[in-house]
N, C-alpha and C positions, 0 to 999 in steps of 0.2 A: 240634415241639420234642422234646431228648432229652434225657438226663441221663447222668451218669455219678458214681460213689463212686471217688474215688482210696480204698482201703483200706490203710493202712499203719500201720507199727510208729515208736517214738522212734527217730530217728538211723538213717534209713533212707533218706536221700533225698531223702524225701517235698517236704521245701521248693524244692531245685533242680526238680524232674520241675514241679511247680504253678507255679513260676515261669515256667518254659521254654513249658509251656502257655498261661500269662496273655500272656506276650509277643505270641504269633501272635491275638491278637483272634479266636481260633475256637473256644475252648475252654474259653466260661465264667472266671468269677474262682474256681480251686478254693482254698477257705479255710476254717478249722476253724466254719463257720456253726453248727454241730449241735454245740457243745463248752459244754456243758452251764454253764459260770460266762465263756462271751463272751456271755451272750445281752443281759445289758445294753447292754454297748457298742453291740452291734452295732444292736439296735430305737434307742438313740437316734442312730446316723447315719442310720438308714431314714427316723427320721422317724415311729416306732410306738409306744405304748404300752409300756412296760416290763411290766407287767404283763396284757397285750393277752393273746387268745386263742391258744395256740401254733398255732393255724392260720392263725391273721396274720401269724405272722412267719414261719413256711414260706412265706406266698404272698409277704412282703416277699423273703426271699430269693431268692425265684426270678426277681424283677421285678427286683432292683438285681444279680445277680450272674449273668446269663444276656447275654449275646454276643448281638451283632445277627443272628448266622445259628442262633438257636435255640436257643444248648448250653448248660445247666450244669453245674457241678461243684462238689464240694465234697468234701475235705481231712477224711478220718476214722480217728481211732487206733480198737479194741479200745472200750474203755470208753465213747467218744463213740456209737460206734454202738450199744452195747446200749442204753445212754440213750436216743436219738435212737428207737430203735423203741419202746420204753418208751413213749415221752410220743406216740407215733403209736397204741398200743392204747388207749392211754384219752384219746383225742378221742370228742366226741360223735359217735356213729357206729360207733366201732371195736369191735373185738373183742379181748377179753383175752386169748382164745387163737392168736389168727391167728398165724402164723408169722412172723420176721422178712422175708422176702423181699417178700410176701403184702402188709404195709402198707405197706414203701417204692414196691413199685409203683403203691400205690394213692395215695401223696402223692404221687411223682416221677414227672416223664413218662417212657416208655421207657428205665427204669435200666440202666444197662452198671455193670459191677464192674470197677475195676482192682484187684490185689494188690501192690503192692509191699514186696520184703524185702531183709532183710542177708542172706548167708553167712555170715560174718563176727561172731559173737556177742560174741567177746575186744573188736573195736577197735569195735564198736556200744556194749559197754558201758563203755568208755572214753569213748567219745564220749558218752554220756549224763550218766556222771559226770561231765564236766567242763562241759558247759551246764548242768546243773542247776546248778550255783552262778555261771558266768558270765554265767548267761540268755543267753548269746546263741547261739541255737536256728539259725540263718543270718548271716552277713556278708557283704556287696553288696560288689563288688571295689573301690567306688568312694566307700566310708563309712568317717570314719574308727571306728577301733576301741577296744572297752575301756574306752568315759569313764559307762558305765550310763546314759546322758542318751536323749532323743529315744524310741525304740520301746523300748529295753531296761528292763526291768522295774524290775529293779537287781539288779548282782552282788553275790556273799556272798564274801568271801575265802576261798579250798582251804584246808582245815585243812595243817600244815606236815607232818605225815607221812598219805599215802593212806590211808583203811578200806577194806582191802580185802572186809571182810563189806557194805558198800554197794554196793561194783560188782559182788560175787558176785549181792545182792538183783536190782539194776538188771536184771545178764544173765538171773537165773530169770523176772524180770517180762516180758520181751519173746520170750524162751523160750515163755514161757506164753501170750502174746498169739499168738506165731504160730499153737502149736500153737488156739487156738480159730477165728482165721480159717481155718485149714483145716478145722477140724471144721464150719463154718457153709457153706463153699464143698459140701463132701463131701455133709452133709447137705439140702440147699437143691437140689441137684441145680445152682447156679449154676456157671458156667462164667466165671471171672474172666478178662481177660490178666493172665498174669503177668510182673513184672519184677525181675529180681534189681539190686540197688543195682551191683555188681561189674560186669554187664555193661554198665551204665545209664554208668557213671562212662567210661568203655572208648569210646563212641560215645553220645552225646546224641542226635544226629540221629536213628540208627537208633530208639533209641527212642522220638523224638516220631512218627518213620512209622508205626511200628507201632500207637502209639496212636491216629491218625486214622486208619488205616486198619482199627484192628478199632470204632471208633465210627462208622466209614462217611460221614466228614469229608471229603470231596472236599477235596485242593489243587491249586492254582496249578501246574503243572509248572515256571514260571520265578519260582515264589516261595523265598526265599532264608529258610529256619528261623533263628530265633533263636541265637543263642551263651550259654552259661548266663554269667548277671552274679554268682552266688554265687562267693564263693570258698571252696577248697578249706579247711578249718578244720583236720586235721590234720597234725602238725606233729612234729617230734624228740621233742618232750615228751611227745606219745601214744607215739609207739614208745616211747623209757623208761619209762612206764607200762602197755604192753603188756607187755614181756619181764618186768615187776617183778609185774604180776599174775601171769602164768602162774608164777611163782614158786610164789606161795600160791594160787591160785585153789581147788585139792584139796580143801583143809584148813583153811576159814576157813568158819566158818556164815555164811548172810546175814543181812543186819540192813537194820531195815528204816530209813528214816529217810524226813522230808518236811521239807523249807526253806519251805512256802508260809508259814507264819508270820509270816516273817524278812523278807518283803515286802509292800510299802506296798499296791500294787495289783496286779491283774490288769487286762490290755486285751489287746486280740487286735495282736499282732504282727504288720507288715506291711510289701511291699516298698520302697514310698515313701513311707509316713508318712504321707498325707492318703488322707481318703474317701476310698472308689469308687464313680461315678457308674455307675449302672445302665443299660442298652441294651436296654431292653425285657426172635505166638503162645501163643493160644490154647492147651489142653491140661489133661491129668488136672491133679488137685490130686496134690501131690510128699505124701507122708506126712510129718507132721508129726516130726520125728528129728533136729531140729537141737540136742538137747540135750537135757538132761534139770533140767525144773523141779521148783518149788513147788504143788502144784497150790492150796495158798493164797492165793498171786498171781495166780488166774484171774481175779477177778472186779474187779480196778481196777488201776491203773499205779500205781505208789509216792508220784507225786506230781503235780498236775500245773502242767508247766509254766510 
């Protein structure tokens, strides 16, 4: 059995790469397991105690969300993962000071690290800002859109003229997020694959090969990879909110703001809306320079989703 951490950032991807994955039945159901306010949902589709021992619902996860040929995965921002080793040091057993690398190996079979990021900070935090009030974080090509019903949390109406000190916040906060996964990758001596969203978008294929093949996933040579079902979410209306931030982006402080309030509930968001039944290049880290943050925004995401 093996394991693997998709690690990524908001609006990075991250939902097409885990879908494109869940598709081929080899690679684990990777989904936000370790996201610190799904843990109820998710123990009552397992089947577990809500208030259960977190070593029970680690081993529930691994049991409903591991692939008949061994793999799991799971779907981690920044915040989820210091969380997620947090509540790993203080099991009975742990050590308060072990490292983060040090208890995931020691809950997760043979962990592999993926890194996944943007380039692209300007239309990442467009994109952020605009799911944060539309909640809708992925749209299926084949769903309709807009009506907040079914998986979508519930939308908040875009105020009628943009803050741009919001998107500035959004951009430092994922600024910020990178820059820590690369300090954990640097420091940990872990060797992640990394994959940039821009070349990800470019070729899908290539990069599901790459990722079987640096988790050492044997395929089919006449198996036929998935086609990503997401559809592409930006649209005219980002590009005019891209040229209109870069306007102000200089010269606007961030502010910080959080809609979770404004909404009825939290549930973990998913590709086809019922259960999941359970089945039992490589390289340096890049120096963290994709901009320049908040370092007040290290230690959680503005909001979450």
């Amino acid at each position: 059995m093996k394991s693997y951490l998709l690690c990524t950032l908001p609006r990075s991807g991250s939902w097409l790469l885990a879908d494109l994955l869940e598709q081929t039945d080899l690679a684990g159901r990777p989904e936000e397991y370790f996201r610190p306010d799904h843990r109820v949902q998710w123990s009552k589709e397992w089947g577990i105690p809500v208030k259960g021992p977190y070593s029970q619902y680690i081993a529930a996860a691994l049991e409903h969300a591991t692939t008949a040929n061994g793999v799991f995965g799971v779907k981690l921002h920044w915040y989820q993962f210091e969380w997620f080793t947090g509540e790993l040091r203080s099991l009975p057993g742990g050590d308060p000071g072990a490292c983060a690398e040090a208890v995931v190996e020691q809950w997760l079979p043979h962990p592999h690290y993926i890194y996944l990021y943007r380039d692209d900070t300007v239309r990442q935090a467009i994109s952020y800002y605009r799911a944060t009030y539309s909640d809708q974080w992925f749209h299926l090509a084949e769903e309709d859109e807009g009506t907040g019903e079914g998986r979508f949390i519930r939308p908040i109406p875009m105020p009628d003229e943009p803050d741009w000190g919001h998107v500035r916040y959004l951009e430092n906060a994922v600024i910020d997020h990178d820059r820590r996964w690369t300090e954990f990758f640097n420091s940990s001596g872990v060797v992640p694959l990394e994959i940039c969203y821009e070349e990800m978008a470019e070729s899908c294929e290539k990069t599901l090969r790459d990722v079987f093949g640096f988790l050492g996933i044997p395929l089919d040579p006449d198996m036929t990879l998935p086609q990503p079902r997401l559809k592409k979410q930006a649209d005219e209306e980002t590009e005019r909110l891209v040229k209109e931030y870069l306007v102000h982006r200089d010269h606007v402080e961030p502010r910080p703001f959080n809609l979770r309030d404004q909404r009825q509930t939290i549930v973990p968001q998913r590709f086809g809306g019922q259960p999941r039944q359970g089945s039992g290049g490589q390289g340096n880290r890049r120096p963290g320079n994709r901009g320049q943050g908040n370092p007040q925004l290290r230690n959680q995401l503005p909001q979450l989703p």
